[in-house]
N, C-alpha and C positions, 0 to 999 in steps of 0.2 A: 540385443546387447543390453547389459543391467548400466544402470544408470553412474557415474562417476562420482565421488563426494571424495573434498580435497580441503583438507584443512590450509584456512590461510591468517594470515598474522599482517593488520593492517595497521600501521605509524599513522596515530593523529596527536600533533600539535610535540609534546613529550613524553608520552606512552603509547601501548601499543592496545589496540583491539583484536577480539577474535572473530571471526567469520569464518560459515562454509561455503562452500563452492559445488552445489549439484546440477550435475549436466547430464542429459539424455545423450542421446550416439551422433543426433545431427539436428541440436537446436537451432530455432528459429529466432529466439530474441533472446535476452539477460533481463532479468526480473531481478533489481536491489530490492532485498525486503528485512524493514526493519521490525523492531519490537515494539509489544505498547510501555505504558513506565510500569506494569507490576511484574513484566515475566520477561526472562529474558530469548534469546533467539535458539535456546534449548527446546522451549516450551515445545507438547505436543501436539498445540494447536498451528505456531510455527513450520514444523518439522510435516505435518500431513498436508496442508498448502501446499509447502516444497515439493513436495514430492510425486501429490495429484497434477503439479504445474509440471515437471518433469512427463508427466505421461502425457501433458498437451505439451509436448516438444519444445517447453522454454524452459532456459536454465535458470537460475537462483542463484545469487548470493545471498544469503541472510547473515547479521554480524548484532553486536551486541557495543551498546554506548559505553561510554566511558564510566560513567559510573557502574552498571551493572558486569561488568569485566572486572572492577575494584574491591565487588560485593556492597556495595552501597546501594539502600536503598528511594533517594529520592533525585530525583532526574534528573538529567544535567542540566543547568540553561541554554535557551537557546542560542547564544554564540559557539557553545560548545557541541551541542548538537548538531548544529548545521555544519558548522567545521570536521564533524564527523563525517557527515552523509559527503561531503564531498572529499576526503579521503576514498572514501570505501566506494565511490564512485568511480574516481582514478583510476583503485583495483580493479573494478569489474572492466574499465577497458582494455587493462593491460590482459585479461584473463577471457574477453568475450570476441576477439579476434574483428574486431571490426562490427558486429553485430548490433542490432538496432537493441536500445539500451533506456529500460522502464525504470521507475522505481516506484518503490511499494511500502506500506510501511501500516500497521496497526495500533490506531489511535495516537498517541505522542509521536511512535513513530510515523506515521505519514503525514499529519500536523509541520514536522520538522522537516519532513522532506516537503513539504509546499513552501514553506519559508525559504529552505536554500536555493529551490528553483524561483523562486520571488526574488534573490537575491542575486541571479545568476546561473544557478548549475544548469549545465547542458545533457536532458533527457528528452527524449523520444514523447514518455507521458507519464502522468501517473495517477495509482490508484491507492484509494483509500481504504483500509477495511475497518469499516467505522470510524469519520471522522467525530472528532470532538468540538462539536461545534460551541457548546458551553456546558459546565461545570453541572450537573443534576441539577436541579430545581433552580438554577439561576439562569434563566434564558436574556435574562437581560443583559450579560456579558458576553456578546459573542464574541467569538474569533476568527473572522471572516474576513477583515480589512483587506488581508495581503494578497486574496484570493483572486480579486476582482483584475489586479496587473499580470496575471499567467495567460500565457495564449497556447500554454501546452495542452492536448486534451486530459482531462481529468475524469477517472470512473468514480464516483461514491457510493459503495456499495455498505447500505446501512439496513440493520434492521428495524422494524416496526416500534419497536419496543423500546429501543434506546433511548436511556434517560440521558445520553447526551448529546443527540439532535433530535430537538422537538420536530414533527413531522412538516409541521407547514413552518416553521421557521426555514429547515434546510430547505425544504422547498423552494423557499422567496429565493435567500442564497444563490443557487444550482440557474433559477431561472435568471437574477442578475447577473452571473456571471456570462451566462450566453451560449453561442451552440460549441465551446470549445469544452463543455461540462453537461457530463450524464449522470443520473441518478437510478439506482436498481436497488429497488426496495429489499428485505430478505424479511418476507410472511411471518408475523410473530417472533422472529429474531429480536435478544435483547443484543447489549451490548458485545457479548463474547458469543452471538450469533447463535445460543442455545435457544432452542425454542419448547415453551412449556408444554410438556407430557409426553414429548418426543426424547427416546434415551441414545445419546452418542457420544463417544468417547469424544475428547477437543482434538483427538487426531483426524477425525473421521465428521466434524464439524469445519475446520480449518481445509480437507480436504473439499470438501461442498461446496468452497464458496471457487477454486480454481475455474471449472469451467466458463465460470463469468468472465473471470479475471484474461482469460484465455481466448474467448469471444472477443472482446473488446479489444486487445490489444491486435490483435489477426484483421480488425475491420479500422483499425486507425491508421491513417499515413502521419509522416514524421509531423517533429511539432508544430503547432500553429493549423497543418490542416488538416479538414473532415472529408468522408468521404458521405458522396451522396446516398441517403439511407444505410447506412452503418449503425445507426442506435436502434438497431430490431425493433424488439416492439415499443421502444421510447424515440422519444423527438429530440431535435436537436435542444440542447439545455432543460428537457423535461423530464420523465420519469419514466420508467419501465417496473413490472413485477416481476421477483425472479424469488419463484415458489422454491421451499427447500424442500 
């Protein structure tokens, strides 16, 4: 059966957001995934995630912030983002029929989604793709504080390369936060998980990174627990390679 995509229209605060809705024939979980701040949930890199994750049998939501729904391009704050992700959260329950329910979110987006679940929202887990841990060459401002109070499990899947978590910095991170947080490297991945000399479209990059994402979430039980040897070839709060 080919896979279902459902336009939806989500109410945050006094305006409305756009989101789709792609479901395979008999998913297993609901994956919220948001955007980072340059591209919105159009993007191609967006769009082949969804769609690689539909083939590992979870459905998607991906939706677009307030600001990039407006055409605006510089991000919303975080009051407003967060008050998003828990809108468009809402949606995916009334839409995922009971089913155990991730969120996901690429760089501002998943940042913003650890903040609302810092703040409260109730998810299963979630995953990063590419957090931003700090600004390019300034590793001395992290963004880690909120991190440390989650007992949700957490994937970070970052690559090598990324000038926006220095390697041993997230490291430290990942290892304080404890075994409710995994780390999966992506081999010479920069930020937008391109890797130098290898040629692929961001559909088919964005697709590459799902079966991680698909792994993890199949070997985590709800939030708060682990199961015993579920982090394959990483340890609990350690690290794993996950060659592209």
């Amino acid at each position: 059966m080919p896979n279902t995509e459902t336009a939806l229209t989500i109410s945050v605060d006094d305006s409305d957001v756009p989101g789709i809705h792609l479901s395979p024939e008999d998913p297993s979980a609901t994956l919220v995934v948001a955007h980072g701040a340059g591209a919105g949930m159009e993007h191609p890199f967006l769009q082949g995630f969804c769609e690689a994750m539909a083939a590992e049998g979870v459905a998607t939501l991906r939706f677009n912030f307030p600001y990039r729904a407006a055409g605006r391009r510089f991000p919303d704050r975080p009051p407003l983002a967060i008050a998003t992700w828990r809108a468009v959260v809402a949606k995916a329950v009334e839409v995922s029929h009971g089913m155990p329910l991730w969120a996901a979110g690429k760089s501002f987006g998943g940042r913003m989604a650890s903040m609302a679940v810092a703040e409260g929202m109730d998810v299963q887990g979630l995953v990063y793709l590419g957090y931003p841990l700090h600004a390019p060459g300034k590793p001395e401002k992290l963004r880690d504080e909120h991190l440390y109070g989650i007992t949700t499990p957490m994937l970070f899947l970052q690559g090598t390369r990324d000038t926006f978590a220095t390697p041993e910095l997230l490291e430290s991170v990942v290892s304080r936060i404890g075994p409710t947080a995994t780390l999966q490297w992506v081999e010479g991945g920069d930020h937008s998980f391109g890797v130098k000399g290898v040629k692929r479209t961001a559909a088919e990059v964005g697709a590459s990174l799902a079966p991680a994402v698909a792994g993890f979430m199949r070997t985590e039980r709800p939030a708060g627990a682990t199961s015993p040897g579920a982090r394959g070839a990483g340890t609990p709060g350690g690290t794993a390679q996950y060659p592209q």
